[in-house]
KOLGULO-56624 format. One line per 10 residues: number of its first residue (from 1); for each residue x, y, z of C-alpha. Coordinates in steps of 0.001 Angstrom, whole numbers. Example, Ala and Ser with C-alpha at 12.3 -4.5 7.8 and 13.67 -1.06 7.14 Angstrom:
BEGIN
1> 12300/-4500/7800; 13670/-1060/7140
//
This chain:
BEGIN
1> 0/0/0; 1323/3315/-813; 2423/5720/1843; 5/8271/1437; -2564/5392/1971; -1879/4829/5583; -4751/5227/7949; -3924/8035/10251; -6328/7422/13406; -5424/10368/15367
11> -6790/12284/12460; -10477/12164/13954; -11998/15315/14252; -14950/14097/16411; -15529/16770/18822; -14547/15792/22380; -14616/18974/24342; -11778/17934/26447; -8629/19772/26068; -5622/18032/27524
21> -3025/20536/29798; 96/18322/29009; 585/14859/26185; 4122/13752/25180; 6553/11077/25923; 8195/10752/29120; 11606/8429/29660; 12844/8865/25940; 16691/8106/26097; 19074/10234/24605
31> 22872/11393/24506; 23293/14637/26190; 26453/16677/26798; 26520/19183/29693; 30072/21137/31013; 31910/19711/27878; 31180/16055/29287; 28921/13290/27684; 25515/12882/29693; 22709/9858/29729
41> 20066/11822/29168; 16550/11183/29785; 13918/13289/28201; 10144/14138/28769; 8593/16061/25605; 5254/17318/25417; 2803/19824/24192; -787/20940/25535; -4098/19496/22985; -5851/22625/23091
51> -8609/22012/20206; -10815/20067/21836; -12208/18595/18187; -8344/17079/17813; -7977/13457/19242; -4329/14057/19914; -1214/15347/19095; 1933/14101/16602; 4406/12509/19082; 6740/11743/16579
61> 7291/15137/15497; 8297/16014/19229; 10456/12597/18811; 12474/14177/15546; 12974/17762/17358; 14640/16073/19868; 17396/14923/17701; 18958/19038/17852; 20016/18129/21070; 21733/14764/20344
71> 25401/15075/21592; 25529/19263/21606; 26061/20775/24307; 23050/22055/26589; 22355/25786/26076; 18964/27451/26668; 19374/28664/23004; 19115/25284/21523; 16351/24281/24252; 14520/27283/23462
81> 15200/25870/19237; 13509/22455/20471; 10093/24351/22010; 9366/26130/18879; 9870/23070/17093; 7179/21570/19043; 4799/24425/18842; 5681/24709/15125; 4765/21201/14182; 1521/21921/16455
91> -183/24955/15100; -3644/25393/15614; -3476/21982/18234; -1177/23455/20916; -418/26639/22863; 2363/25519/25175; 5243/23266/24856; 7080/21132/27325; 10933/19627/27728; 12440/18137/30882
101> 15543/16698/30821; 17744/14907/33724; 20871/13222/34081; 24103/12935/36141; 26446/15361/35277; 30062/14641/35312; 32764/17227/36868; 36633/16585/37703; 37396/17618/40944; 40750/17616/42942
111> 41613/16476/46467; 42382/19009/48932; 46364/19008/49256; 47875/16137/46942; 47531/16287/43122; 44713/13472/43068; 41315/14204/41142; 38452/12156/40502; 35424/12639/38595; 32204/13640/40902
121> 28053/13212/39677; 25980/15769/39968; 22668/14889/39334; 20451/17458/37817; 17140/18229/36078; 16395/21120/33652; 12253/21903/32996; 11432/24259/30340; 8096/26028/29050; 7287/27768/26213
131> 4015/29384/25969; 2697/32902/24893; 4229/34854/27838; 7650/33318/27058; 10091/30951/27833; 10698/29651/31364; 13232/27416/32276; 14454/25557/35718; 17858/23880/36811; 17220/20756/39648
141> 20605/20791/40947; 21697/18382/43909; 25312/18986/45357; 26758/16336/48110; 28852/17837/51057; 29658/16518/54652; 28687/18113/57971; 29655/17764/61323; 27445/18483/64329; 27951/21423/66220
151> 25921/19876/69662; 27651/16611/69095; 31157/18750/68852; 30698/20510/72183; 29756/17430/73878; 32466/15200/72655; 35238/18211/74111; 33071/18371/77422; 33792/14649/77984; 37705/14930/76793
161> 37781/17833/79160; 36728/15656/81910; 38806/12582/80847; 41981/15177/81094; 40589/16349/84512; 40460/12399/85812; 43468/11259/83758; 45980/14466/85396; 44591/14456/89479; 48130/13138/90413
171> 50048/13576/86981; 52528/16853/86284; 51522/18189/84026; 53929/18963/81207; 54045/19829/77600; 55451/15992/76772; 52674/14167/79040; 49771/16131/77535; 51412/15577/73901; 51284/11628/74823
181> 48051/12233/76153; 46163/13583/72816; 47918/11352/70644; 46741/8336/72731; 43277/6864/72057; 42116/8480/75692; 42614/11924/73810; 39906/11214/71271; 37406/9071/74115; 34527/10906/71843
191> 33756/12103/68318; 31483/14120/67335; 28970/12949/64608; 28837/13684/60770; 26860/13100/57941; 26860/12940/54450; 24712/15960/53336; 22960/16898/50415; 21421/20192/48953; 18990/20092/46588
201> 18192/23558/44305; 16288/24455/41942; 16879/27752/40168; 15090/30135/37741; 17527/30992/34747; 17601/34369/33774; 16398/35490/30589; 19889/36200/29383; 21732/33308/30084; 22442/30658/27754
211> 25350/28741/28802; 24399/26411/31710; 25451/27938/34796; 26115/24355/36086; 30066/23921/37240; 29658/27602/38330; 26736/26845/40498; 28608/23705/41989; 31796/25605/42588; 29797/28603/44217
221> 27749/26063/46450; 31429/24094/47767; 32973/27113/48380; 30053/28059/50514; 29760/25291/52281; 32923/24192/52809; 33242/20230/53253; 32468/19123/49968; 32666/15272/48801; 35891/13977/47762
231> 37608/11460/45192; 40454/10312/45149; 42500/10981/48541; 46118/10444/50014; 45942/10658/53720; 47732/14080/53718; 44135/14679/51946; 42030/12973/54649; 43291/14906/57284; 42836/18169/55492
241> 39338/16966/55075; 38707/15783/58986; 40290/19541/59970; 37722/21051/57108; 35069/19465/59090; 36561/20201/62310; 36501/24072/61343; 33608/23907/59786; 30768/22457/62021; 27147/23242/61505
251> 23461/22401/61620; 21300/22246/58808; 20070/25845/59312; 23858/27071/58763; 24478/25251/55197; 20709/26285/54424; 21587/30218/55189; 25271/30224/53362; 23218/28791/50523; 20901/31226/50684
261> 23594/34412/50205; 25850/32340/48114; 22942/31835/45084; 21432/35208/45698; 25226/36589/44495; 24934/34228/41401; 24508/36212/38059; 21840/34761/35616; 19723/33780/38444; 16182/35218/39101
271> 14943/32993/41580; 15406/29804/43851; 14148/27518/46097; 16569/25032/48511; 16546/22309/50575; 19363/21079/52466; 19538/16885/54118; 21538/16193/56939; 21247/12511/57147; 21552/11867/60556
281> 24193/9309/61674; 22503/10407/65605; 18855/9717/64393; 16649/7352/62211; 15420/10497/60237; 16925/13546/58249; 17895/17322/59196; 15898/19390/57263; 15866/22860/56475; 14874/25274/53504
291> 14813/28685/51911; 13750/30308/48784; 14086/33648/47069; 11917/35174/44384; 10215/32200/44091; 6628/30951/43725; 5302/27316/43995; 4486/25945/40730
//
């Protein structure tokens, strides 16, 4: 049978009266690259059925468009491309068009005082909208980082306070026998308690970016915080990271307010939302605290 004799079912124009806020394809698998690394993408496209007489949309036209982003590199120029390719294959059915896309991206970072590096994931999530007030778009970041209790800190020196007090009653003391002392396993009789953290962002792109603000965001949020996730390490490296920590305690509310100042100093950024995890190593359940800026709700 010819081609141009193919029944096309989704032709029917029986009037349904139903428009539909959102149809695509969700899941669709496809090679991203994001900060000059390759990315396993995975995609969500879709467009709103706004004539109510249409019984749906061409999903393989969102399927082609898709194939501008194939193994470029992510820019809100070429996403913004992809959305009028979706409305522009949908005149007269659709108003607004829709593109998620999510993945882990892939950035080289280096240990603290030796010349290791290993590659860290950050996983992250971009939404985008077109319709006819513009184009919105929103980077899902999540950044790992350690913390170490502040409470727990103050209670583990109270108690090595006390072990000196009971460990010197009828000891000199001297500079060698309180050397001895700390380096012996009585010196450290309690630790304070850390966590691996997490903070999860989302951020409103400015309408005049177009390179993803991605390893900027991630070196912004590290520097804030201060204990980030390591690689590769040499001991010389572990230490520097157990004195980072050491230096560095605080409780969810701290990382959640350095976040806070840190992003609102970020350029291309009109809005965010944040939520930082302290998964408790004390406790069964997480640390939790948030803030947002300029943001509404969706």
């Amino acid at each position: 049978m010819p081609p141009h004799h193919l029944p096309d079912v989704a032709d029917d124009r029986t009037v349904r009266d139903s428009p539909l806020s959102w149809v695509g394809m969700e899941q669709v698998a496809l090679p991203l690259q994001l900060a000059g690394r390759p990315v396993n993408g995975r995609v969500s496209a879709g467009v709103s059925l706004d004539d109510p007489a249409a019984r749906g949309i061409h999903m393989s036209r969102l399927y082609l468009a898709l194939a501008e982003l194939q193994g470029h590199e992510l820019t809100v120029s070429r996403m913004a491309a992809v959305l009028a390719s979706f409305l522009d294959t949908h005149q007269g059915l659709s108003d607004v068009a829709f593109l998620d896309l999510s993945g882990e991206a892939l950035l080289e970072r280096p240990a603290l005082i030796s010349s290791l590096s290993g590659w860290q994931a950050y996983p992250f999530a971009l939404r985008c909208r077109r319709d006819a007030e513009g184009l919105a778009i929103t980077l899902d970041l999540t950044v790992g980082y350690s913390s170490t209790c502040p409470c727990s800190a103050a209670l583990a020196r109270q108690l090595i306070q006390q072990a000196f007090d009971e460990d010197f009653v009828d000891i000199p003391i001297t500079r060698g026998a309180v050397h001895a002392w700390l380096g012996s396993e009585q010196g450290v009789l309690a630790t304070p308690h850390s966590q691996r953290s997490q903070a999860h962002l989302s951020l409103r792109l400015g309408e005049d970016v177009d390179e993803l603000p991605l390893a900027a965001l991630v070196e912004r949020v590290e520097q804030a915080l201060g204990t980030p996730l390591q690689t590769a390490v040499k001991r010389i490296d572990e230490q520097a990271f157990a004195l980072a920590n050491g230096q560095n305690l605080m409780f969810c509310e701290d990382a959640a307010r350095r976040l806070h100042h840190a992003l609102c100093e970020q350029p291309g950024i009109d809005g965010f939302s944040l939520r930082v995890v302290h998964a408790e190593s004390l406790h069964a359940h997480d640390a939790v605290a948030r803030s947002q800026w300029n943001w509404q709700e969706a």
